[in-house]
C-alpha positions in Angstrom: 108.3 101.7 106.9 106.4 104.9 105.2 104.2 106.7 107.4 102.2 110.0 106.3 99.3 112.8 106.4 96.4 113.6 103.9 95.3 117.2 104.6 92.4 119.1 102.9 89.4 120.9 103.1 86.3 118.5 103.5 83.3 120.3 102.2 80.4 120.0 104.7 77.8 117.3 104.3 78.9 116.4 101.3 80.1 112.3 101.9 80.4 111.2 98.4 82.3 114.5 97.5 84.9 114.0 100.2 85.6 110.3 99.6 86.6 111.0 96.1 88.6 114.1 97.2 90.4 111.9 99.1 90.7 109.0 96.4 92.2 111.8 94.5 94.9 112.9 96.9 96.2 109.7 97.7 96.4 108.9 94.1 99.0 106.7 93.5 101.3 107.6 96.6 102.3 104.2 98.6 102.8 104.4 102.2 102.4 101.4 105.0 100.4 104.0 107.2 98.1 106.9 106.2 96.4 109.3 108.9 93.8 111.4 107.8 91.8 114.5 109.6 88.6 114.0 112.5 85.5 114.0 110.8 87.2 113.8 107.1 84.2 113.2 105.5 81.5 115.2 107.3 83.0 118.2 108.3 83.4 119.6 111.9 80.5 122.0 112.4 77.4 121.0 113.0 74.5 122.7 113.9 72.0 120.4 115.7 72.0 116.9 117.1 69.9 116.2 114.1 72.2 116.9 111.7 75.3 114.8 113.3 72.2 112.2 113.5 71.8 111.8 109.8 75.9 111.8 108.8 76.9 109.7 111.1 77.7 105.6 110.2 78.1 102.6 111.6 81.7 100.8 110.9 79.7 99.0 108.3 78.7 101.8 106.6 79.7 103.6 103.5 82.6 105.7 104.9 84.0 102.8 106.7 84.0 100.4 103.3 85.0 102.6 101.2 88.2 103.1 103.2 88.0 99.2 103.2 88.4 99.6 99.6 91.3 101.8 99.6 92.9 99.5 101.6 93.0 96.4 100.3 93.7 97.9 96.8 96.6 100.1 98.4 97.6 97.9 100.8 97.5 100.9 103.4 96.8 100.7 106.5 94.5 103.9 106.9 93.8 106.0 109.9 90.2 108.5 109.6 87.6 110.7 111.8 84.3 110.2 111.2 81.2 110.7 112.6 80.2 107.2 114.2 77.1 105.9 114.9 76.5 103.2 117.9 74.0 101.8 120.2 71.9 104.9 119.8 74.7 107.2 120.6 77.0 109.7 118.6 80.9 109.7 118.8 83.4 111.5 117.3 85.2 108.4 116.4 88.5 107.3 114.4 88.7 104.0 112.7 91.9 102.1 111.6 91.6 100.1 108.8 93.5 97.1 107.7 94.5 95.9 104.3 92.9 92.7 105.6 89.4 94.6 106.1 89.7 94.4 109.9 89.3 97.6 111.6 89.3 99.1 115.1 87.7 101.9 116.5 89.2 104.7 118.9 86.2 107.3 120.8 87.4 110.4 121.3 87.7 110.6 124.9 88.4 114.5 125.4 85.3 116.3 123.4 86.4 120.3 122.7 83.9 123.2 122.3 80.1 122.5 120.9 81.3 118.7 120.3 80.1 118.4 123.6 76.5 119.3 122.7 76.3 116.8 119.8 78.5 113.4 121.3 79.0 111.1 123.5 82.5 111.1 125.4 84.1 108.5 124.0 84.3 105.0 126.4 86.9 103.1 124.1 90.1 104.4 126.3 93.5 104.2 124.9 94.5 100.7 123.6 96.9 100.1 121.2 97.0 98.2 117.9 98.7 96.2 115.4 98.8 98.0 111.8 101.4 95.1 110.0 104.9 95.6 111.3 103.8 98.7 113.4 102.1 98.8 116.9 99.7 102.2 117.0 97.9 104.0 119.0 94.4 106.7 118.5 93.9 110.2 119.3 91.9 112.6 118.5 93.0 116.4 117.9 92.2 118.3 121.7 93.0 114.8 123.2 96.9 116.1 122.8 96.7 119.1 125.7 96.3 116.0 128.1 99.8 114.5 127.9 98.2 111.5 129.8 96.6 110.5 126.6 100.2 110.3 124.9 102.1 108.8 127.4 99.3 105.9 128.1 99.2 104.7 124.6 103.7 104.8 125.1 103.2 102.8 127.9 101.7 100.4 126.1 104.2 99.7 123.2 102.8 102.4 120.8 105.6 103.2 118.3 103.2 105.3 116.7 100.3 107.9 117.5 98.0 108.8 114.8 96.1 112.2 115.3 93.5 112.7 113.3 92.6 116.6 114.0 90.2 119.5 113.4 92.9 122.2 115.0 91.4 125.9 115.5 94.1 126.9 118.5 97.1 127.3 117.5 99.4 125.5 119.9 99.3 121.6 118.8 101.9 121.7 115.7 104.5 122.8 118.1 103.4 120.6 121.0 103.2 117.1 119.0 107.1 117.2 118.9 107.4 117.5 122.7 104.6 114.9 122.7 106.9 112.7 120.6 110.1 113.5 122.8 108.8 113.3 126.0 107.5 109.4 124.7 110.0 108.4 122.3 107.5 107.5 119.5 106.4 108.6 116.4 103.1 111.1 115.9 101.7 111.8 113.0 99.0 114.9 113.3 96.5 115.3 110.2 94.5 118.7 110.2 92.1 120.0 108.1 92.1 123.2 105.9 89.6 126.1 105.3 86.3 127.8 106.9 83.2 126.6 108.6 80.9 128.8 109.4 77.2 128.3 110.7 75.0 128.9 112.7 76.9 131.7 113.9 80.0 129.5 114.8 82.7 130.5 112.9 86.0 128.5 112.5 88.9 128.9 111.0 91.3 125.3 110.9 94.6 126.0 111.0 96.1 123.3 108.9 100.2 122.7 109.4 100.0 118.9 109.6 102.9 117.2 111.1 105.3 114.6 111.4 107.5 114.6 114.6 110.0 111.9 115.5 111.4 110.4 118.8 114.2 112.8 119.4 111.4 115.8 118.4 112.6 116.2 115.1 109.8 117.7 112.5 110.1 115.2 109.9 107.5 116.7 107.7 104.9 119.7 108.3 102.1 120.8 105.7 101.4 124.8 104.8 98.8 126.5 106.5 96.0 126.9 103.6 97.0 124.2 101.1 96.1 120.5 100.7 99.3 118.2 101.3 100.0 114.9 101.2 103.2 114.3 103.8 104.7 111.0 103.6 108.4 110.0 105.5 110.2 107.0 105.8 111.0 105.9 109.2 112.3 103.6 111.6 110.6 102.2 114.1 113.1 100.6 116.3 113.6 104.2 117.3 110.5 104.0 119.1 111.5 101.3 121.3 114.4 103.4 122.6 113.4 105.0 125.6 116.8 106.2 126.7 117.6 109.9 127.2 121.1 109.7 128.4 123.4 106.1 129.1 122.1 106.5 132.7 118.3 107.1 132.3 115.2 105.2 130.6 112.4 107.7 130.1 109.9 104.9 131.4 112.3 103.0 134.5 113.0 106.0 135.9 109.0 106.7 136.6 108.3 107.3 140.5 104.3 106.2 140.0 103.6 106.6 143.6 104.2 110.0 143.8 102.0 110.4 140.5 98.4 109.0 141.9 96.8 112.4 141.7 97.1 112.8 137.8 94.1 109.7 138.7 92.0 111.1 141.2 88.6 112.7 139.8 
């Protein structure tokens, strides 16, 4: 199956701008599974409550259809951030969308920097779904620096994580490889590109999507600065290989009772 990345530079605010950007840079490309960046048709930083108040949708909503539409006409299943709106509260969400129009929603459960004054921590958890022939799982850019996030989505059969990001550190597209290794699955990581600055916050998204495989191999990585759309061919039988030598399985030889602190508050 084909697996891949859309990265860009969303322009703030601007909905209707970003979904044709996006139309654009898919194009004509075919893939079975397409991860794009967190908050891909917003933007990243807001301001105010307000403000993430007024660009932020329900799943029914125009984001969520309009990927709805890209999907039944590409036949992609479609991985995107945005800004959802539910039960009076404000995530920083992810939605998968089926060819089928079905979708499911992932919270992000680990909220970085001012997030934290504009959403709710995400109450979702890590569940894994089926995207056609592939069984995925949802995370959301600084949920990576908790390895627990990874590894509970593995343990659940995901062959393959999809990362929608907003990266400013510059760690995560040389960690997602030992993410991938340390797992045996698949990760696709989409970042953004360009500047926000405002109200005195001012970031800088470091771009360098990636593609890492069971074995940590980079199987694709964007630039830096540029829009890219990084798509690979893989097979996902590798992902349900959790041996590292003939003697050891990454997930029998577990010792869980010595782990029950990584669960204590």
């Amino acid at each position: 199956m084909k697996i891949g990345f859309v990265q860009f530079n969303p322009i703030f605010g601007q909905v209707d701008k970003n979904l044709s950007l996006i139309e654009r840079l898919i194009g004509s490309r075919k893939a079975d599974l397409l991860v794009l960046p967190e908050l891909c048709t917003t933007g990243y930083n807001f301001i105010s409550k307000k403000e993430v108040m007024a660009l932020s949708e329900t799943t029914q909503g125009k984001t969520v259809n309009h990927f709805r539409e890209i999907s039944q006409r590409t036949k992609m299943n479609i991985v995107a951030g945005f800004a959802e709106k539910n039960g009076g509260r404000l995530y920083n969400s992810a939605v998968l969308v089926r060819p089928n129009g079905k979708t499911d929603v992932y919270r992000k459960t680990h909220l970085f920097g001012s997030e934290k004054k504009y959403f709710t921590p995400g109450n979702t958890g890590f569940k894994v779904f089926a995207a056609g022939r592939v069984k995925i799982g949802m995370m959301i850019c600084f949920d990576w620096i908790f390895p627990e996030a990874a590894r509970i989505l593995a343990l659940q059969g995901a062959q393959v994580i999809c990362h929608p990001a907003n990266l400013v550190l510059p760690y995560c597209p040389d960690s997602m490889p030992v993410r991938a290794l340390e797992n045996r699955v698949f990760t696709v990581t989409a970042n953004r590109t360009g500047r926000e600055n405002r109200g005195g916050n001012d970031l800088k998204f470091i771009g360098q999507s990636i593609i890492a495989g069971p074995d940590s191999r980079v199987l694709s990585r964007a630039p830096a600065d540029k829009e890219s759309v990084g798509i690979v061919e893989i097979d996902t039988a590798e992902a349900g290989n959790k041996r590292i030598t003939p003697e050891n399985d990454l997930f029998k030889d577990r010792r869980p009772e010595y782990y029950e602190r990584l669960v204590k508050k």
